[in-house]
C-alpha positions as CSV (number, residue, x, y, z in Angstrom):
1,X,0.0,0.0,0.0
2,X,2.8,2.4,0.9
3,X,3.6,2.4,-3.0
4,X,0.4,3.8,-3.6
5,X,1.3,6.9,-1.5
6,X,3.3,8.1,-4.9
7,X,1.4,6.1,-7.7
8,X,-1.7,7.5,-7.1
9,X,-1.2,11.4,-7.3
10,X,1.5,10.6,-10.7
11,X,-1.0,9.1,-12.3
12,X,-3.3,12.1,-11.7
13,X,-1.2,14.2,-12.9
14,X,0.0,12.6,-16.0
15,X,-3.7,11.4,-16.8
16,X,-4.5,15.5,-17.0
17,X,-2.0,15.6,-19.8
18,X,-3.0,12.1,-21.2
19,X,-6.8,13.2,-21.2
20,X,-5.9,16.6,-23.2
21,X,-3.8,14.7,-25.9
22,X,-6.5,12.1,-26.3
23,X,-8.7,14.6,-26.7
24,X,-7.1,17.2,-29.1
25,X,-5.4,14.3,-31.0
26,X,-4.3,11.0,-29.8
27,X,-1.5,9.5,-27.9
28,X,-2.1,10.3,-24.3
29,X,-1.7,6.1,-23.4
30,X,1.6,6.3,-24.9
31,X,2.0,8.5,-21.4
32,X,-0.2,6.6,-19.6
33,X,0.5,2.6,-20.9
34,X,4.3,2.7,-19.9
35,X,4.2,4.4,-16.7
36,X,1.6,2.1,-15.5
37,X,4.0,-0.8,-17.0
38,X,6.8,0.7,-14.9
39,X,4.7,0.5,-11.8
40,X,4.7,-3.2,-12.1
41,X,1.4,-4.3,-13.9
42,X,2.1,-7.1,-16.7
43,X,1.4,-5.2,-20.0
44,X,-1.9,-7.1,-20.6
45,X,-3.0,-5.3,-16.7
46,X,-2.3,-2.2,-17.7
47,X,-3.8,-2.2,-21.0
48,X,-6.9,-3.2,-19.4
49,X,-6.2,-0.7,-16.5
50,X,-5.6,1.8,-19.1
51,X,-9.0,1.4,-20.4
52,X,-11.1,2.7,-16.9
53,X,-9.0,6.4,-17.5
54,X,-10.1,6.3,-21.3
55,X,-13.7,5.2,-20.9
56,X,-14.2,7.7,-18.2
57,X,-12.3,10.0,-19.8
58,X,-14.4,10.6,-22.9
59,X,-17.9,10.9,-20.6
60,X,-16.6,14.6,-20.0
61,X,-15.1,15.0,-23.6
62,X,-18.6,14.5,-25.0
63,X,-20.6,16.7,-22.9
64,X,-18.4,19.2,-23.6
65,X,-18.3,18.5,-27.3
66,X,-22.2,18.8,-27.0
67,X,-22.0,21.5,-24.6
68,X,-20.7,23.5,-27.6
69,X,-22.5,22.3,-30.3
70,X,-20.5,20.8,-32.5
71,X,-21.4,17.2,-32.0
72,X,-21.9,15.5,-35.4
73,X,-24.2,13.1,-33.6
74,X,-26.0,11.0,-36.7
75,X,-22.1,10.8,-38.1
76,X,-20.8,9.8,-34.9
77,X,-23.7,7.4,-34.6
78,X,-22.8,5.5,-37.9
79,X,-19.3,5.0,-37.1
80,X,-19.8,3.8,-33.8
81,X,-21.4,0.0,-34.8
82,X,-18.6,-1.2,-36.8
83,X,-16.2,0.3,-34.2
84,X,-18.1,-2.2,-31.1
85,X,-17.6,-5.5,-33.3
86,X,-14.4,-4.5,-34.1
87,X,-13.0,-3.6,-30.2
88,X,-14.6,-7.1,-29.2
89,X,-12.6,-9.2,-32.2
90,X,-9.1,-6.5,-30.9
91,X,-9.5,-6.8,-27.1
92,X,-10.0,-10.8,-27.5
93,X,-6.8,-11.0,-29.3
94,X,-5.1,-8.2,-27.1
95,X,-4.4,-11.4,-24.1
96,X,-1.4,-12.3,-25.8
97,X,-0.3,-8.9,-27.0
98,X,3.4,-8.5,-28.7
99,X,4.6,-5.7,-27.9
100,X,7.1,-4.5,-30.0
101,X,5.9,-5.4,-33.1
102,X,2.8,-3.8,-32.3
103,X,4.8,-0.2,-31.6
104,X,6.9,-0.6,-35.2
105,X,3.4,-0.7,-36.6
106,X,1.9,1.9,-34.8
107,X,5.3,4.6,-35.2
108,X,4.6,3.9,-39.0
109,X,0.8,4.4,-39.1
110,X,1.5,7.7,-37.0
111,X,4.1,9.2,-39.5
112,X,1.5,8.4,-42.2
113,X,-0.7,10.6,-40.6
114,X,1.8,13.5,-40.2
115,X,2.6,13.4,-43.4
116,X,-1.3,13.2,-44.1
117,X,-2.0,16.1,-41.6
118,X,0.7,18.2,-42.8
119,X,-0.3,17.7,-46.8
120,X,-3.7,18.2,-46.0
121,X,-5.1,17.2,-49.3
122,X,-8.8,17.3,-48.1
123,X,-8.4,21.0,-47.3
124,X,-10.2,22.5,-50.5
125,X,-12.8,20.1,-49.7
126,X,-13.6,20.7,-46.3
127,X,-17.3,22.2,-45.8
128,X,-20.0,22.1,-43.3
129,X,-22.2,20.2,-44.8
130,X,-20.9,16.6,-46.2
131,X,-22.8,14.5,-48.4
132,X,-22.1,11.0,-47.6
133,X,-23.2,9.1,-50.6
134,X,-23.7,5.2,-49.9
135,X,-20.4,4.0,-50.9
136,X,-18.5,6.6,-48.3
137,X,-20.5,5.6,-45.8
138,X,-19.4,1.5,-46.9
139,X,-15.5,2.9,-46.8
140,X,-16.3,5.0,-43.1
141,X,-18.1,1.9,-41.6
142,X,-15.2,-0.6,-42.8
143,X,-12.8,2.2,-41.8
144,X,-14.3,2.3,-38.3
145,X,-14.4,-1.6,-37.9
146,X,-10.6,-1.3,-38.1
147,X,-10.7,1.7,-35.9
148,X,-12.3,-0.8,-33.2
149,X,-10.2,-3.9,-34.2
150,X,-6.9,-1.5,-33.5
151,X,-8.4,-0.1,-30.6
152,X,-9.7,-3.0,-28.5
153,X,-6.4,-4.7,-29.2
154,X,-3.7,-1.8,-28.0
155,X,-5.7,1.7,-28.2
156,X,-2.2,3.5,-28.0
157,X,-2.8,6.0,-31.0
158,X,-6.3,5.2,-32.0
159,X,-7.1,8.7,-32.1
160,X,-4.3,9.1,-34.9
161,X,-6.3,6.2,-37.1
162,X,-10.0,8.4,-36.2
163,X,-8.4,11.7,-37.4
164,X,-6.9,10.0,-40.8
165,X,-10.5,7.8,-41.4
166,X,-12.5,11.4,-41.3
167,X,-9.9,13.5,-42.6
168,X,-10.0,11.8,-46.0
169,X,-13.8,12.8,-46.0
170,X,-13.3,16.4,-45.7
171,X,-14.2,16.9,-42.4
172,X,-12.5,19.9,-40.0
173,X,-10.6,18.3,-36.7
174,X,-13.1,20.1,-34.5
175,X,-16.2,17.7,-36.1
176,X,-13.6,15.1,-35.7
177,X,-12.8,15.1,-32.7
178,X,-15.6,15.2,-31.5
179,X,-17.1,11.9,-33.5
180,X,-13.6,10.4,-32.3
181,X,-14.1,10.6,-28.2
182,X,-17.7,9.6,-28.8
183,X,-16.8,6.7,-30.8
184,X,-13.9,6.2,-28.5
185,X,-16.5,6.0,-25.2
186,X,-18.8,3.4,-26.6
187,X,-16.0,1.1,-27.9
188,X,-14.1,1.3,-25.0
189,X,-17.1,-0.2,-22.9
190,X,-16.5,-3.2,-25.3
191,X,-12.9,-3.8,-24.8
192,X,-13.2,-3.0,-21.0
193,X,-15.7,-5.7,-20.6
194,X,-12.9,-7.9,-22.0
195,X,-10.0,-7.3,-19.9
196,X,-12.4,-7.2,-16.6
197,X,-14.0,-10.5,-17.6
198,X,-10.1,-12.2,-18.0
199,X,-9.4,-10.4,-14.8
200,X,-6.8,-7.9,-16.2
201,X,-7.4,-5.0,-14.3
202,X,-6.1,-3.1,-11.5
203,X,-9.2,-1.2,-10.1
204,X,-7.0,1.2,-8.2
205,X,-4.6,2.9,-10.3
206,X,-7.2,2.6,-13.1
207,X,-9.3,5.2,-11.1
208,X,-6.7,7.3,-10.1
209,X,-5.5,7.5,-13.8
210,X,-9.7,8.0,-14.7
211,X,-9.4,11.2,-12.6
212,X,-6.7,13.0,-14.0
213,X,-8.1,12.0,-17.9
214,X,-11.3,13.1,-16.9
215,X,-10.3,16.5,-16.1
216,X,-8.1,16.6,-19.0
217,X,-11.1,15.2,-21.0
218,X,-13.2,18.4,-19.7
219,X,-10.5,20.6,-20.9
220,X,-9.6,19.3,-23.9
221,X,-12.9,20.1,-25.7
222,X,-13.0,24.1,-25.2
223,X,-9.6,23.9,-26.2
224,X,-10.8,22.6,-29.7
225,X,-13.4,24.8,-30.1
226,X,-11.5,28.2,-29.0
227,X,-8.5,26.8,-31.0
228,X,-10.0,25.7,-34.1
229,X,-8.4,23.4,-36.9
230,X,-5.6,25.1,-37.7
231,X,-4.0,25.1,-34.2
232,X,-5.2,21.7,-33.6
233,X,-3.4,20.5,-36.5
234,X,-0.2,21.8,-35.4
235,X,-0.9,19.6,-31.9
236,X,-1.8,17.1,-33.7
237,X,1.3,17.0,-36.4
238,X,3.7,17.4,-33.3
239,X,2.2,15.1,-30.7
240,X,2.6,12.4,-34.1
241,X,6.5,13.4,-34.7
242,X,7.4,12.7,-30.7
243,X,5.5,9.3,-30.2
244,X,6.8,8.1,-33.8
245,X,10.2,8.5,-33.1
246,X,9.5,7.2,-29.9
247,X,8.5,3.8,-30.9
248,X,11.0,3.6,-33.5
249,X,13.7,4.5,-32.1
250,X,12.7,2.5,-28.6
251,X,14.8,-0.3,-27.2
């Protein structure tokens, strides 16, 4: 218990910075997954543990998404049933998660999106409104049922994989942010259901991580909004360079 005495408020504090980066962009449980590693839980425990910050996390990010009206709630709606079926199939296969092959793949999925991000090819097309004919909303749902397969499985960078799914449909990173936590909430009760049912959690430092995400998670959403796309992107394009070259270049 006497471990606790220090575990407990760093967790806090880096889950405030954790629930901000998820929130703006992706990333925060590259923060979060290793320190809870380095505190002793087997990596399969902490991604489960993980999971209680997230899920709790994105509760506040969507009532302050809503709060400001810019919820895209029939988009966010569409993507999230793929995203369930797929978080069940990636949390059933995270048990036996290998790590470092997993954090190659990732570093190289998150320089695509900087290089995405920073290109910005949708810019021209970006609008309010979107018409999503019926063979975009075939590529978003089979888009989003990898979204869920990735994110059950590791979650680490998820957000990164949201962002590139929408921004390829024209949509501004405010709108997509906001579809991302929501989606993000709903599939994470999936995957957490999972990892409690094969008993990989550690109830503790999962809710003294939840506390600091959550308040991040309340103050990540007026910093979209106030911010806008523009600045978001730069967050976003940085937040992408750092973790990348920190899983590549990782022991």
């Amino acid at each position: 218990m006497d471990a606790y005495f220090w575990q407990l408020p760093l967790l806090f504090a880096v889950g405030i910075v954790a629930g901000i980066l998820n929130v703006l962009a992706g990333g925060g449980s590259l923060l979060t997954l290793p320190l809870l590693i380095f505190m002793g839980l087997p990596s399969a425990v902490a991604n489960g543990t993980n999971r209680i910050a997230i899920f709790c996390q994105n509760i506040f990010a969507i009532r302050g998404f809503r709060k400001r009206g810019v919820m895209p709630l029939e988009l966010a709606l569409l993507c999230t049933p793929p995203a369930l079926i797929g978080s069940w199939v990636g949390a059933n296969l995270a048990i036996n998660l290998d790590d470092q092959m997993f954090n190659r793949v990732l570093a190289l999925i998150m320089l695509g999106v900087l290089i995405f991000t920073t290109v910005d090819p949708m810019k021209r097309f970006r609008a309010e409104n979107i018409n999503f004919s019926f063979w975009r909303k075939v590529i978003l749902i089979i888009s989003f049922f990898g979204v869920g397969v990735y994110g059950g499985f590791v979650q680490a960078g998820v957000g990164f994989l949201v962002i590139t799914a929408l921004l390829v449909h024209g949509l501004d990173l405010v709108r997509i942010n906001a579809i991302k936590v929501f989606v993000i909430f709903a599939y994470t009760f999936i995957a957490l259901g999972v990892f409690i049912y094969h008993g990989q959690v550690n109830y503790l430092l999962g809710f003294a991580l939840a506390a600091g995400n959550s308040l991040g998670g309340a103050i990540g959403p007026k910093l979209a909004v106030d911010k806008g796309h523009d600045w978001i992107k730069k967050v976003v394009s940085l937040t992408v360079l750092v973790f990348a070259l920190k899983l590549l270049f990782a022991p």
